[in-house]
C-alpha positions as CSV (number, residue, x, y, z in Angstrom):
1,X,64.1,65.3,-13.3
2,X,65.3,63.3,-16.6
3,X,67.3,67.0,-17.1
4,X,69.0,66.9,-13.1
5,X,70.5,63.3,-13.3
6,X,71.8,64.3,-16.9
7,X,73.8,67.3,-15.8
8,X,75.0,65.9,-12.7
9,X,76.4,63.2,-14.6
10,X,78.1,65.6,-16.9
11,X,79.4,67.8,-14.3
12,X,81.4,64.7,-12.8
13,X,83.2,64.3,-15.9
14,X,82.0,61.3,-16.9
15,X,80.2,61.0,-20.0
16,X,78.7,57.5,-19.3
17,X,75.4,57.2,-20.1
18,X,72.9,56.1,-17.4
19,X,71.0,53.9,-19.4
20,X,73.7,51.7,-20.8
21,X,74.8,50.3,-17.6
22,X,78.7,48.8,-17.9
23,X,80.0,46.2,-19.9
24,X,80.7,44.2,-16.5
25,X,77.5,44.2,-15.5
26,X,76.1,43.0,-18.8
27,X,79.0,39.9,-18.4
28,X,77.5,39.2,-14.8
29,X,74.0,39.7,-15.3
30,X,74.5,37.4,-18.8
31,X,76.1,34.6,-16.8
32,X,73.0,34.9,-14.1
33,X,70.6,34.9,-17.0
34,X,72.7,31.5,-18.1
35,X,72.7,29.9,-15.4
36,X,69.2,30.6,-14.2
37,X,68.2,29.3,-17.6
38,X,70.2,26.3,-17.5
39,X,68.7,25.7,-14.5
40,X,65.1,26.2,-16.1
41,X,65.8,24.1,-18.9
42,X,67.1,21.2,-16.5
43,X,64.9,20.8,-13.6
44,X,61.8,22.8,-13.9
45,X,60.9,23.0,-17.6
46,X,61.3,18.8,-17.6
47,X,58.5,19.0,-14.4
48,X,56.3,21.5,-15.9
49,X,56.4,19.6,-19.2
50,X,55.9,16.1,-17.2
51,X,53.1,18.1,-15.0
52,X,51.4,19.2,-17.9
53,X,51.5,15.8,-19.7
54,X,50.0,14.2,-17.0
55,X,46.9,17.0,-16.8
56,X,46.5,15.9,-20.7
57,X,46.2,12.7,-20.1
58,X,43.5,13.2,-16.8
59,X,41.6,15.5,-19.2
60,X,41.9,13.3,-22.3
61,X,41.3,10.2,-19.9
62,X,38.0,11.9,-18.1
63,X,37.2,13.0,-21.8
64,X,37.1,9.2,-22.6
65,X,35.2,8.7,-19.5
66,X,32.8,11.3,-20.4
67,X,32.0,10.2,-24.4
68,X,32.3,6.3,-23.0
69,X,29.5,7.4,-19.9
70,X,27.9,9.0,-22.8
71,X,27.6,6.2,-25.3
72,X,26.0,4.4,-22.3
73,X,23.7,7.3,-21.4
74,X,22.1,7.1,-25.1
75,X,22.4,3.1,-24.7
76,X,20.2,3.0,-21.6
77,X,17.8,5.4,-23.2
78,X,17.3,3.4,-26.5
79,X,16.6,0.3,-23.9
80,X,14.5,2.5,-21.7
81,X,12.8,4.0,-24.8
82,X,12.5,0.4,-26.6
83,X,11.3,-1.1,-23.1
84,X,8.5,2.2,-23.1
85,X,7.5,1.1,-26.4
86,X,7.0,-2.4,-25.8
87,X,5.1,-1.5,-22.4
88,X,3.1,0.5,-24.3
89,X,1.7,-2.3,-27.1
90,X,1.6,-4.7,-23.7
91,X,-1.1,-2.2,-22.3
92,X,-3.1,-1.6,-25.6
93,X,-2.9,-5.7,-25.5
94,X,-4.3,-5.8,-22.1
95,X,-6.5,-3.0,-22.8
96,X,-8.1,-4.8,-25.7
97,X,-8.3,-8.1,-24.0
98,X,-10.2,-6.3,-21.1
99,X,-12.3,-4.7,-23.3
100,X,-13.2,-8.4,-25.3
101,X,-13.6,-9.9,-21.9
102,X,-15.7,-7.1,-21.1
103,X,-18.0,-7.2,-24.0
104,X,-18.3,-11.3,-23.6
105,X,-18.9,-10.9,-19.9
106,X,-22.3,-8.4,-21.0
107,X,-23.4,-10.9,-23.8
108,X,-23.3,-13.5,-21.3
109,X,-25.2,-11.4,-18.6
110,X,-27.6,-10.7,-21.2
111,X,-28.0,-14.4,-22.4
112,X,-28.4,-15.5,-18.3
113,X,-30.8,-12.5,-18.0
114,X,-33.0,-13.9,-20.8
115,X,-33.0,-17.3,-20.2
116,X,-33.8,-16.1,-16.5
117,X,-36.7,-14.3,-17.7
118,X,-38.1,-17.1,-19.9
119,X,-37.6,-19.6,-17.3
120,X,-39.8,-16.5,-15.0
121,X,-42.4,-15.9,-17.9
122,X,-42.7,-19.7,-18.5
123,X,-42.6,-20.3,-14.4
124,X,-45.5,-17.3,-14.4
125,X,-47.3,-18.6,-17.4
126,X,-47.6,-22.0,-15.3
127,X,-48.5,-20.5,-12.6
128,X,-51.4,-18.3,-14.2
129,X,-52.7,-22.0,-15.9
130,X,-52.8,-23.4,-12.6
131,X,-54.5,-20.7,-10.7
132,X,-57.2,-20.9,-14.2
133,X,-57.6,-24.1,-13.6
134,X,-58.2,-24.0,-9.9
135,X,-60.2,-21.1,-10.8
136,X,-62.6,-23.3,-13.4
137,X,-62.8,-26.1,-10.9
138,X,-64.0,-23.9,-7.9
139,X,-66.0,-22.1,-10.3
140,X,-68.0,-25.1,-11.7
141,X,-68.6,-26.7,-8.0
142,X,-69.8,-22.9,-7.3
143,X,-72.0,-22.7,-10.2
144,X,-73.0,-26.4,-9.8
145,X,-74.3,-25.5,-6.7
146,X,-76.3,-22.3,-7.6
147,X,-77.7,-23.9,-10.8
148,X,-79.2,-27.0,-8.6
149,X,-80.6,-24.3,-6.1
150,X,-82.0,-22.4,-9.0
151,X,-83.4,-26.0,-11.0
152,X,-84.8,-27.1,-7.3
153,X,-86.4,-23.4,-6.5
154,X,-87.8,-23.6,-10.3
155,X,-88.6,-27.6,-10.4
156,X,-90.2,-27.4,-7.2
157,X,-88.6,-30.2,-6.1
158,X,-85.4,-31.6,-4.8
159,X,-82.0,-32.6,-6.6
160,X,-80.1,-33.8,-3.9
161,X,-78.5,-36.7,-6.0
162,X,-75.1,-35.5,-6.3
163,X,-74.6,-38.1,-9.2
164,X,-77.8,-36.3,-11.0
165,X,-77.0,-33.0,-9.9
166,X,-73.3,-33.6,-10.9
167,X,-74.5,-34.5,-14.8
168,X,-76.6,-31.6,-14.6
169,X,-74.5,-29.0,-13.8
170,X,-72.0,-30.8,-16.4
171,X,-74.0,-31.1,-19.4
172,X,-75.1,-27.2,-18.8
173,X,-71.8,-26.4,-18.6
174,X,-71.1,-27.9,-21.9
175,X,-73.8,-26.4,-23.4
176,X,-72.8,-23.0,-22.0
177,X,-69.0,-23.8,-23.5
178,X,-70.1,-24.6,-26.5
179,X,-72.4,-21.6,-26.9
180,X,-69.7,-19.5,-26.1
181,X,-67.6,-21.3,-28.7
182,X,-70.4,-20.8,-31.4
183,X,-70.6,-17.2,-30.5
184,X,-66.8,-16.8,-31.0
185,X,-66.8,-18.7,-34.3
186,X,-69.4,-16.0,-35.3
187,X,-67.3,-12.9,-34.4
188,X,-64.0,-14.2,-36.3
């Protein structure tokens, strides 16, 4: 194809070359280029530059933004993390205090519970003596009474004085104490 639009530009007679175009339309298309450039360097390079200026400063300015909402990120979290901290040796402080108040709140359970149980023993104890005692005195009119029915059955006759009776069945009652004294005195 190259060869075809070679030779038919030889067989016109011209010898121009179609690849160097003319020297007018290298004058014209230079003053286009010119002007289009002047126009360029005028109007649109000044906007493009102005344009691009003011993206640098939104990016530089949100860049500032970003490092100044980062200083305050890592700000907040040194609080948060101090504020953690301290919350932290406020609950081992409670914790300890609950335990102290715990253990004082047991010893003083313990110290009502054993002063309630001596005041029950000693209560008890009181008790028992009085029952004893009740016990003796019912015991000694009981006896009383079977030993004058015994002395009368073996007497033959009749102790009916209750003052008599009464020193009777006292003084063998102290005998029988004291025997039983003796007899313990022996066995120690």
């Amino acid at each position: 194809m190259l060869h075809a639009v070679l030779s038919a530009a030889t067989e016109g007679g011209e010898t121009h070359s179609p690849v160097i175009p003319e020297l007018y339309d290298i004058l014209w298309s230079s003053v286009c280029f010119v002007i289009i450039l002047i126009f360029f360097w005028k109007y649109v390079l000044p906007r493009v530059q102005k344009m691009l200026d003011e993206r640098g400063e939104a990016i530089e300015g949100n860049i500032a933004k970003a490092d100044e909402a980062q200083r305050k990120a890592e700000a907040a979290l040194e609080e948060y993390t101090a504020q953690l901290a301290d919350a932290r040796a406020e609950a081992g402080a409670i914790r300890e205090t609950a335990r102290e108040d715990g253990k004082k709140i047991v010893a003083e359970a313990k110290e009502t519970a054993v002063v309630e149980a001596a005041r029950v023993t000693s209560s008890a104890q009181a008790q028992i003596e009085a029952e004893r005692q009740s016990a003796l005195v019912s015991l000694r009119s009981e006896v009383g009474t079977i030993a004058i029915d015994l002395a009368s059955g073996v007497i033959g006759e009749s102790l009916t004085d209750d003052q008599k009776a009464q020193a009777v069945v006292d003084r063998f009652l102290a005998d029988l104490e004291a025997s039983e004294k003796a007899a313990a005195g022996e066995t120690k």
